[in-house]
N, C-alpha and C positions, 0 to 999 in steps of 0.2 A: 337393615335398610340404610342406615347411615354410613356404615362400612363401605356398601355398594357403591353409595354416590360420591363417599371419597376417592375409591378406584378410577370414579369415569371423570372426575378432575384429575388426576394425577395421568391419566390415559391420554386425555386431551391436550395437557401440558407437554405432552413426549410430543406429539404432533406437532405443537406450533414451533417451527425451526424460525432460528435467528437468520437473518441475512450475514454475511461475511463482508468485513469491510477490505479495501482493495486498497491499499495503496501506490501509489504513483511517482515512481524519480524522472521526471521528463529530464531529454536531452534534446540537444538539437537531431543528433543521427538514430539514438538508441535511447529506449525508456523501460528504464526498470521496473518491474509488477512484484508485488506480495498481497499475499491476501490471509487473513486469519482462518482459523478453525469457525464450524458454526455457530461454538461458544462466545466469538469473540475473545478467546485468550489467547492464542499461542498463534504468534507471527510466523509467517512460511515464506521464504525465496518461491516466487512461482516461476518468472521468466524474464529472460527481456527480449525486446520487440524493436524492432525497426520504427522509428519515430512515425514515420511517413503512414506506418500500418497501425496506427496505434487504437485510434476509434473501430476501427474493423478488428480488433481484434478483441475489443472491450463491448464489443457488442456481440461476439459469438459466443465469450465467457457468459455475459451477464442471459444469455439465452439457457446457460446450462446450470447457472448457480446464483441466487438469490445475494445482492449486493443490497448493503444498509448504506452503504455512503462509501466514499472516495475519501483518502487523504491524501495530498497533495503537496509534495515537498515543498516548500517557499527559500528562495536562496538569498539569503543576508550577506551585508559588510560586515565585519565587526564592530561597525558602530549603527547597526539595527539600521540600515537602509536596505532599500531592495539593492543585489548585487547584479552586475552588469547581464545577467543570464535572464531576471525574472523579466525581462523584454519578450524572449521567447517561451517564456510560459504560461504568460495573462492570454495571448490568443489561443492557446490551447486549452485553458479552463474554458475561457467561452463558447469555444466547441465543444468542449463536454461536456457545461453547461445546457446549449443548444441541443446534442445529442441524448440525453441523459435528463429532462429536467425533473424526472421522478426522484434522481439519486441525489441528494445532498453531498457538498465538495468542503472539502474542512482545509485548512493549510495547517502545515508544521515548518516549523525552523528549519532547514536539512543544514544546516552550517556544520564542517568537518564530516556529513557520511560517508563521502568515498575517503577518506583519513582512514576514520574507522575502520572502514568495510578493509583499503590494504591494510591494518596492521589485524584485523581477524583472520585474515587468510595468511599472515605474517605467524600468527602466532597459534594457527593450526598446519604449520609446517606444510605448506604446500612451497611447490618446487619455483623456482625465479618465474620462472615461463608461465607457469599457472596464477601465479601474481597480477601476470601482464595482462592477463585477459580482462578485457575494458567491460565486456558483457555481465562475468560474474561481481565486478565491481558494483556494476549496473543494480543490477538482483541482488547484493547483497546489503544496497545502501538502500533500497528499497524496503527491505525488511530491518533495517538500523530506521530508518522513519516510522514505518509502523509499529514498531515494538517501545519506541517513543510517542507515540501517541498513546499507546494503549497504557504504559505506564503514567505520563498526565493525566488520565483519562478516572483511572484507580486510586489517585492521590484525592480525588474530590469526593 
């Protein structure tokens, strides 16, 4: 009898899924998406999107796959001020704030991701040309924010 009822906890714990948290590199023309595993461990390049499409597009995902929250690049000086961009990205959290007010929105530093994100593809030998591509920059500084969050996230 005991045994049983440990089963149908261990059964029902399989069912309850996590939400995946999405990260977000807003730009002015192109916004880079990543979104983790259901476990919330392991950051994934999803896409990037047309700035303009950006709410439409986070509302067809969130239709097909359960979202815990948003992380949201924040772009610094190096002397911790906002950097001349996060102009255009406070009206776009309040839109997805607005659109979204189910899902909590977290901010992270993005200071140096597109750095990073070129010397990753730098240093996974992609060709000049495939460097230049602004999109996978895009998607790949996207998943350089979420894989920083998730690691602040495991330090506590």
């Amino acid at each position: 009898m005991k045994f049983h009822n440990c089963i149908n906890k261990t059964t029902n714990f399989a069912k309850t899924k996590m939400g995946r948290i999405l990260a977000i590199d807003y730009g002015q023309k192109r916004v880079g998406i990543a979104v983790t595993d259901e476990l919330q461990l392991i950051a994934n390049s999803l896409t990037t999107v047309a700035a303009k499409d950006i709410l439409i597009f986070l509302k067809d995902y969130i239709s097909k796959e359960k979202v815990d929250f948003f992380v949201v690049g924040e772009p610094k000086q190096m002397n911790n001020l906002p950097s001349e961009s996060a102009k255009y990205i406070e009206p776009f959290i309040k839109q997805l704030k607005k659109q979204f007010p189910e899902i909590e929105v977290k901010r992270i530093d993005e200071r140096f991701t597109s750095k990073i994100a070129s010397q990753t593809m730098l240093t996974a030998g992609l060709k000049k040309k495939d460097r230049q591509n602004k999109e996978m920059i895009d998607t790949i500084s996207a998943c350089i924010i979420l894989q920083s969050y998730l690691e602040t996230k495991n330090r506590f």
